[in-house]
N, CA, C and O atoms as a MOPAC input file, in Angstrom:
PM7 MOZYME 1SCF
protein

 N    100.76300 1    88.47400 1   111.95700 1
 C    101.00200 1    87.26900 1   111.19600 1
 C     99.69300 1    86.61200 1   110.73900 1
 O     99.56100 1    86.09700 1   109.62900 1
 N     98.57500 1    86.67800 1   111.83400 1
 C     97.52900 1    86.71900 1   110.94700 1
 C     97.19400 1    86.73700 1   109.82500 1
 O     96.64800 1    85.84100 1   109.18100 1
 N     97.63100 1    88.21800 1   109.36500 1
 C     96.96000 1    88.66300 1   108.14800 1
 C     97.43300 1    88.04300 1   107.32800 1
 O     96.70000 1    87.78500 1   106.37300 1
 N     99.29000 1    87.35200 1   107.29700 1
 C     99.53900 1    86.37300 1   106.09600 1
 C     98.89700 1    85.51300 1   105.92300 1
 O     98.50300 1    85.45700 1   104.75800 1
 N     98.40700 1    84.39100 1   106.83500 1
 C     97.24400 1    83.19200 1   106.68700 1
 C     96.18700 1    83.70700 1   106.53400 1
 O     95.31600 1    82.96900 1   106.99400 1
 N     95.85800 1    84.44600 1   106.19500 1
 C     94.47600 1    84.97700 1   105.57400 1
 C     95.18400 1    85.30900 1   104.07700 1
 O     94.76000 1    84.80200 1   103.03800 1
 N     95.97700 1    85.95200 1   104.11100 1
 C     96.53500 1    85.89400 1   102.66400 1
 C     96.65200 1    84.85900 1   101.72100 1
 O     96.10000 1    84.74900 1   100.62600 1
 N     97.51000 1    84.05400 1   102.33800 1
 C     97.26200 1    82.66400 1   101.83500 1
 C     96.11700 1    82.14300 1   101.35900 1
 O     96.11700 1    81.58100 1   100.26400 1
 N     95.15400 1    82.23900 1   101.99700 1
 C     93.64500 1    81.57800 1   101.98700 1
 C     93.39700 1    82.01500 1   100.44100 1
 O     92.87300 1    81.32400 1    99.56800 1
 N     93.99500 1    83.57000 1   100.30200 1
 C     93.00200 1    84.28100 1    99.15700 1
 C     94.17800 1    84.08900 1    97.66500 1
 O     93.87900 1    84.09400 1    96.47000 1
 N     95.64100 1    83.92100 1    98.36200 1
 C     96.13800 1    84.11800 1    97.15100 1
 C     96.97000 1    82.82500 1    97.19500 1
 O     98.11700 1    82.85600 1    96.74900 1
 N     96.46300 1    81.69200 1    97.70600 1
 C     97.21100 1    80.28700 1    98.36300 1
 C     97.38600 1    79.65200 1    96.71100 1
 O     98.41600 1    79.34300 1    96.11300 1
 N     96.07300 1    79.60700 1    96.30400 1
 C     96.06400 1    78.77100 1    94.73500 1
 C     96.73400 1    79.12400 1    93.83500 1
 O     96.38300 1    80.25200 1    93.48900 1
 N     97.86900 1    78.59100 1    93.01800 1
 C     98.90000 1    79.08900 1    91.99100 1
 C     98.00200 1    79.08100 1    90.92000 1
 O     98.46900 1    79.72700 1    89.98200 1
 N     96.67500 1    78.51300 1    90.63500 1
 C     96.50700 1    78.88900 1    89.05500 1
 C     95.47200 1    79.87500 1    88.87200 1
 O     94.91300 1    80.27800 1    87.85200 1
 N     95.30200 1    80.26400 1    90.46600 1
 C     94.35700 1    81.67200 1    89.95300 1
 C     95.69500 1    83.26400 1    89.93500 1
 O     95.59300 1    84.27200 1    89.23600 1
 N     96.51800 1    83.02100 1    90.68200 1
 C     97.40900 1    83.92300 1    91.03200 1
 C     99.51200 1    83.28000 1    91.04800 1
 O    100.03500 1    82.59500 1    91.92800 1
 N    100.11700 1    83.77700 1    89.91700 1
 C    101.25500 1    83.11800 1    89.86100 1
 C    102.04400 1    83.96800 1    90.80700 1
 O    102.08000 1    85.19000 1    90.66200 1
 N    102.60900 1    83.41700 1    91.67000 1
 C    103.33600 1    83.23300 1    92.61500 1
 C    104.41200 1    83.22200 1    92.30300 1
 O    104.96100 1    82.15400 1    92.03500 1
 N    105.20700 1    84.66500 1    92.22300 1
 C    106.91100 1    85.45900 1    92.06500 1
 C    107.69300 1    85.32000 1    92.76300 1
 O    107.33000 1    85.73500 1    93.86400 1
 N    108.48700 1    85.00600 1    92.77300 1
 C    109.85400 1    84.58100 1    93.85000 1
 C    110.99000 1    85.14600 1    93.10900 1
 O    111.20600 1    84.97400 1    91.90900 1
 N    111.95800 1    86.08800 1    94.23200 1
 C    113.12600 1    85.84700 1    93.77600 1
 C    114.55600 1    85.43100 1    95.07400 1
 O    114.62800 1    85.61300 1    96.29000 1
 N    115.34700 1    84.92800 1    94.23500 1
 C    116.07800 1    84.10700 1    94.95000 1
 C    115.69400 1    83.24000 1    96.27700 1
 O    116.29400 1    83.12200 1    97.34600 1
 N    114.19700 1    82.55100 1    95.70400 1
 C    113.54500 1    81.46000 1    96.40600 1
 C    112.59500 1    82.27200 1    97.70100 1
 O    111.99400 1    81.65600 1    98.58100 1
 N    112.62900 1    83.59200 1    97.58000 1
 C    111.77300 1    84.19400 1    98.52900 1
 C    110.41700 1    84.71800 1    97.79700 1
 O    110.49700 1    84.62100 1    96.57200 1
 N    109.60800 1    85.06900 1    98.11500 1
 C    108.44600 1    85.52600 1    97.76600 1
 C    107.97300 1    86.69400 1    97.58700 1
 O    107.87400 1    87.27800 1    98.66600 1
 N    107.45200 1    87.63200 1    96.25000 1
 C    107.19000 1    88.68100 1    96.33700 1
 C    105.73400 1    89.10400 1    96.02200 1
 O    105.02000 1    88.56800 1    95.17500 1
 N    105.35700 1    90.25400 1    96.90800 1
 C    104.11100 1    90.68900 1    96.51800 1
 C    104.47800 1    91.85700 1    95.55100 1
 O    105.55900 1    92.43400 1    95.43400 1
 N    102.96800 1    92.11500 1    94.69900 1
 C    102.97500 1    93.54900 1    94.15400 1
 C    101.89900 1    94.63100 1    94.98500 1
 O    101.56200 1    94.47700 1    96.15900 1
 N    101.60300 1    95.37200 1    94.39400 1
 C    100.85500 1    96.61700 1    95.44100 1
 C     99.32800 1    95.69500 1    95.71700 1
 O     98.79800 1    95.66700 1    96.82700 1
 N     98.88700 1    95.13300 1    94.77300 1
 C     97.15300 1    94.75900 1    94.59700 1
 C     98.19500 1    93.51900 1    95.75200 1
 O     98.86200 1    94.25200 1    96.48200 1
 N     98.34700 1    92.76900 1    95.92400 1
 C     98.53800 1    91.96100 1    97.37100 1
 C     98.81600 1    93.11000 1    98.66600 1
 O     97.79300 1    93.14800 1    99.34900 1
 N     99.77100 1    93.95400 1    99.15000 1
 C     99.36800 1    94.31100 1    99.66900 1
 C     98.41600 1    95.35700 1    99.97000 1
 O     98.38100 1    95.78400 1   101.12400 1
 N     97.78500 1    95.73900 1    99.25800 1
 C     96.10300 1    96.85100 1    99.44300 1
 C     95.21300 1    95.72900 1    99.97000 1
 O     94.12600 1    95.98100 1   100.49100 1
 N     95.74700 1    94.31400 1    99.81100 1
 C     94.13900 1    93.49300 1   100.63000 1
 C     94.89600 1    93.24100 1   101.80700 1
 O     94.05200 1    92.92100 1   102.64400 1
 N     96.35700 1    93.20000 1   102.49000 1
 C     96.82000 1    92.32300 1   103.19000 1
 C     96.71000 1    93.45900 1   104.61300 1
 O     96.46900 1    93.27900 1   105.80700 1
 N     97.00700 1    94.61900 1   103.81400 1
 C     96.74500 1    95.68700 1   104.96200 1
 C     95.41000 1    96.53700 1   105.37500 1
 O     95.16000 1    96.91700 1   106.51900 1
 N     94.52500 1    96.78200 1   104.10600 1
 C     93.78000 1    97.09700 1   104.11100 1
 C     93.59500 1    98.60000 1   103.67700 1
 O     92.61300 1    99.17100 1   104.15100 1
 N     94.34900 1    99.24700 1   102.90700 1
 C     95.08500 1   100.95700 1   102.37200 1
 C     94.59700 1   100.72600 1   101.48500 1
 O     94.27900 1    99.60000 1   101.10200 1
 N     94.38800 1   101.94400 1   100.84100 1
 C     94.53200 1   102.74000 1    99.54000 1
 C     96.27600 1   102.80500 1    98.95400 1
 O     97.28300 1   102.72100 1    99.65800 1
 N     96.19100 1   102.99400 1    97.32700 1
 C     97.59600 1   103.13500 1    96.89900 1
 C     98.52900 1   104.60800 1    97.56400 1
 O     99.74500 1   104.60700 1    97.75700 1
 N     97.74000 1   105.59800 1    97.78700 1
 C     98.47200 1   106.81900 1    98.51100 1
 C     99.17900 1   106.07400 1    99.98500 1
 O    100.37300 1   106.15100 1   100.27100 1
 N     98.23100 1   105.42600 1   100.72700 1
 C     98.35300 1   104.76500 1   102.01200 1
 C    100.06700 1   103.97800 1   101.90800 1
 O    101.05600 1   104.15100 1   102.62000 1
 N     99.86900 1   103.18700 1   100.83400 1
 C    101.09400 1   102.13200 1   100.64300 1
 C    102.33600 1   102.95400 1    99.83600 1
 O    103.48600 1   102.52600 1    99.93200 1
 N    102.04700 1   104.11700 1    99.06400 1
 C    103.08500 1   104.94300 1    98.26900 1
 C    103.76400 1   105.62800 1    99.70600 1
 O    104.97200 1   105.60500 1    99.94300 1
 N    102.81600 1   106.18800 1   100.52900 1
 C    103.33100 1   107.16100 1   101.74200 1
 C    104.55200 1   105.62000 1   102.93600 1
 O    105.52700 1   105.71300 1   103.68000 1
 N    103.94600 1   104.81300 1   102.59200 1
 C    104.41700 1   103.76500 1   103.59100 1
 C    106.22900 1   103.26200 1   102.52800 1
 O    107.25000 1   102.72100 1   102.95200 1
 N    106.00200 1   103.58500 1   101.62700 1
 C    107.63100 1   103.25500 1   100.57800 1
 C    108.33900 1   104.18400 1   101.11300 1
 O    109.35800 1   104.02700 1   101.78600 1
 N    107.57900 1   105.62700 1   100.69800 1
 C    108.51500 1   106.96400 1   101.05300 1
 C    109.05200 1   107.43600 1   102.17400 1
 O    110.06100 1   108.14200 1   102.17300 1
 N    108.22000 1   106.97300 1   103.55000 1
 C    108.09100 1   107.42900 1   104.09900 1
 C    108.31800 1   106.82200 1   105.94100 1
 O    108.47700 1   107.35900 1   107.03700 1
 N    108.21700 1   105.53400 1   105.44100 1
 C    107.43600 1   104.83200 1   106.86400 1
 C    108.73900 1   103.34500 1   106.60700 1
 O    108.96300 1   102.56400 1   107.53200 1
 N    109.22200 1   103.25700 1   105.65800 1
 C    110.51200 1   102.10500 1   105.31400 1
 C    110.46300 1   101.20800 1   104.96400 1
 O    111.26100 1   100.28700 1   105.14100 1
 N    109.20200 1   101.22900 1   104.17200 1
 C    109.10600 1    99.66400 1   103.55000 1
 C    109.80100 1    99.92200 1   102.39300 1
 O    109.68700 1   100.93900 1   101.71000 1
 N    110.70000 1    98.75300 1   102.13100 1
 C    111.92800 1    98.48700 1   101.24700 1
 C    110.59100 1    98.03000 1   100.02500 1
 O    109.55600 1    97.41100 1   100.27200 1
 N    111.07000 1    98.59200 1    98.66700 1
 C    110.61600 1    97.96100 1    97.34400 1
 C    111.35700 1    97.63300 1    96.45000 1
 O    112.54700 1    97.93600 1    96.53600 1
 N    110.88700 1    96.94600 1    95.37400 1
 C    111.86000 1    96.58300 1    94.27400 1
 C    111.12000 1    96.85900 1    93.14700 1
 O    109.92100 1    96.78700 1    93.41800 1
 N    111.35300 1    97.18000 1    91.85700 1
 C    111.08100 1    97.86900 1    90.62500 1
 C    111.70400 1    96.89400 1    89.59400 1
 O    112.87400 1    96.60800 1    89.33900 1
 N    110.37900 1    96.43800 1    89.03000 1
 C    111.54300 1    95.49200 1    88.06200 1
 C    110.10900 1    95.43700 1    86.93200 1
 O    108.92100 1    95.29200 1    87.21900 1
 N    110.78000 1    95.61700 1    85.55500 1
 C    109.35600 1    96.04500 1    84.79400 1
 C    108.28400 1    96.43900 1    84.96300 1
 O    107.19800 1    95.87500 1    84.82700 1
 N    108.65100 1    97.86800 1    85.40400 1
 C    107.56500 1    99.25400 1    85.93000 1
 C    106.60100 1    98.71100 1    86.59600 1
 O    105.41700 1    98.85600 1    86.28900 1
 N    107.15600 1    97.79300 1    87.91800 1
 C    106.42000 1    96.92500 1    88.46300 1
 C    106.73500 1    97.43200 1    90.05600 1
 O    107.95500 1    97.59400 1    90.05700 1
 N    106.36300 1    97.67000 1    91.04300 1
 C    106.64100 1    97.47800 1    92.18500 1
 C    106.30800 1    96.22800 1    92.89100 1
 O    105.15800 1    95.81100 1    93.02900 1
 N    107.67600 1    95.48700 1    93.45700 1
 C    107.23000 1    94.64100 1    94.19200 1
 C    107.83900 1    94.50700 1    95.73000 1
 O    108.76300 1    95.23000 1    96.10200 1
 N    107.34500 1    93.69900 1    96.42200 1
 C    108.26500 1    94.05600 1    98.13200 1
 C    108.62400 1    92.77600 1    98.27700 1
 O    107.85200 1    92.10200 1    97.59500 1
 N    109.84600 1    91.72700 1    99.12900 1
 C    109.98500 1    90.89400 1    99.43800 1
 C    109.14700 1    90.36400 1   100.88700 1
 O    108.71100 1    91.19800 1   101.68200 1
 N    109.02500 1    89.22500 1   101.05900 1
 C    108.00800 1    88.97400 1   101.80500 1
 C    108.46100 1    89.58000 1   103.20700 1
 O    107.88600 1    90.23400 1   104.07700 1
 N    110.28000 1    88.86500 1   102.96800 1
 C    111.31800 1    89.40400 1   104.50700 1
 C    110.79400 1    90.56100 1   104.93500 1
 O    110.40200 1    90.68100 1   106.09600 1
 N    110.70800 1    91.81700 1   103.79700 1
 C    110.54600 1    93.04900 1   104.01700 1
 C    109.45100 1    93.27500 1   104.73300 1
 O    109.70600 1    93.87000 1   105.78000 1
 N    108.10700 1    92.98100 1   104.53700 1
 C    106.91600 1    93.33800 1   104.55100 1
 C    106.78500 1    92.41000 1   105.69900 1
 O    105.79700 1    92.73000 1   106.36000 1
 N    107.43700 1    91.32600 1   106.21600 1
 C    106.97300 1    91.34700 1   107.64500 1
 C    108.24200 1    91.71300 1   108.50700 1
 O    108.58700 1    91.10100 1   109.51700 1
 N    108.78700 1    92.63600 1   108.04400 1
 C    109.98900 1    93.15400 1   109.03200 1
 C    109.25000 1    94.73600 1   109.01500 1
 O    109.62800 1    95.52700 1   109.88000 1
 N    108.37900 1    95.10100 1   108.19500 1
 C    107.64800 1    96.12500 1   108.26000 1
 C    106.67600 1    96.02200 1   109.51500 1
 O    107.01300 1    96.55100 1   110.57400 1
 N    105.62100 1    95.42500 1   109.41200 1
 C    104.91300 1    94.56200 1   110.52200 1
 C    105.24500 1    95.08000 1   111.81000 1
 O    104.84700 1    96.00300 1   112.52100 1
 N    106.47300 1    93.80100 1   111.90200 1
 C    106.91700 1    93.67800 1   113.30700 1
 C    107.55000 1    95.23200 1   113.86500 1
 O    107.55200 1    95.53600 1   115.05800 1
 N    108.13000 1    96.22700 1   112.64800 1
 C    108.01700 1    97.25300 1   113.14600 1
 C    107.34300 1    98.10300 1   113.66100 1
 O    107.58600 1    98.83800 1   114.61700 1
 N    106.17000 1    97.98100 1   112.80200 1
 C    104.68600 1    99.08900 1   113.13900 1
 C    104.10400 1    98.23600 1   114.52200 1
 O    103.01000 1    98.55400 1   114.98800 1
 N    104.55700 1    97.62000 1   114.86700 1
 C    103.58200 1    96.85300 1   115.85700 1
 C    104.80700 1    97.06200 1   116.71000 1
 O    104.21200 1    96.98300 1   117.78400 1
 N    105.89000 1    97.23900 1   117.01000 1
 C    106.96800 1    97.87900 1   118.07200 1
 C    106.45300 1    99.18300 1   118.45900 1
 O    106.10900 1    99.45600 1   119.60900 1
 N    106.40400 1   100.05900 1   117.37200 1
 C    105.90400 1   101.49000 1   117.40800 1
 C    104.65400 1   101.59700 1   118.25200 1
 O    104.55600 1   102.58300 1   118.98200 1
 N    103.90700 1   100.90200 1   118.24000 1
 C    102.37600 1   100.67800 1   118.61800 1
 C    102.73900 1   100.20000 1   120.10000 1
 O    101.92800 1   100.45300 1   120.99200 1
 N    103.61700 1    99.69500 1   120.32400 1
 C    103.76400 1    98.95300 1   121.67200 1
 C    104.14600 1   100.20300 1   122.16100 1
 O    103.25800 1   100.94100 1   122.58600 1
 N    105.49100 1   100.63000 1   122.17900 1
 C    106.24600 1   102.01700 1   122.67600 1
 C    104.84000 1   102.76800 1   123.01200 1
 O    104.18900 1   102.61800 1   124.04700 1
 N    104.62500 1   103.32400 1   122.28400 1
 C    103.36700 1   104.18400 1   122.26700 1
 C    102.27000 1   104.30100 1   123.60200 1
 O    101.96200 1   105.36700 1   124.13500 1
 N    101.87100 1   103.23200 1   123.91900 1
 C    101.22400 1   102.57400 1   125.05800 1
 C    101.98400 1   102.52300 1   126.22400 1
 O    101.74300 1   103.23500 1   127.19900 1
 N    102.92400 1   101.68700 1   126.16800 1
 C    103.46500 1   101.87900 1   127.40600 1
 C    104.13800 1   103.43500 1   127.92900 1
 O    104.61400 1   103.55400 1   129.05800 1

């Protein structure tokens, strides 16, 4: 959760960066998350196909809902727990 308040910090201001919502939730496109995670576009294409992050396509656009992308999160960080113990 971190990394969203750091997000914020960088993409907090609406008139450098307009701020997409649909049905009052919030969406990123790929250039938000390549800074939020820290990947390459292969990194985040393999993570759609592959790993379950839900996307949405709406004028040859990819975008993710915010729900999604921290229900992604809290997954990879379950996985990471299992793992260890």
């Amino acid at each position: 959760m971190e990394r969203f308040d750091r997000m914020e910090n960088i993409f907090g201001k609406p008139e450098e960066k307009k701020i997409i919502t649909l049905d009052g939730e919030r969406l990123y496109d790929n250039q938000d998350l390549y800074f939020l995670f820290h990947i390459c576009k292969r990194t985040l294409q393999r993570y759609r196909t592959h790993g379950g992050l839900k996307s949405i396509k709406w004028q040859q656009k990819t975008y993710y809902k915010e729900s999604d992308v921290k229900k992604f999160i809290e997954e990879q960080a379950e996985k990471k727990q299992r793992k260890f113990i």
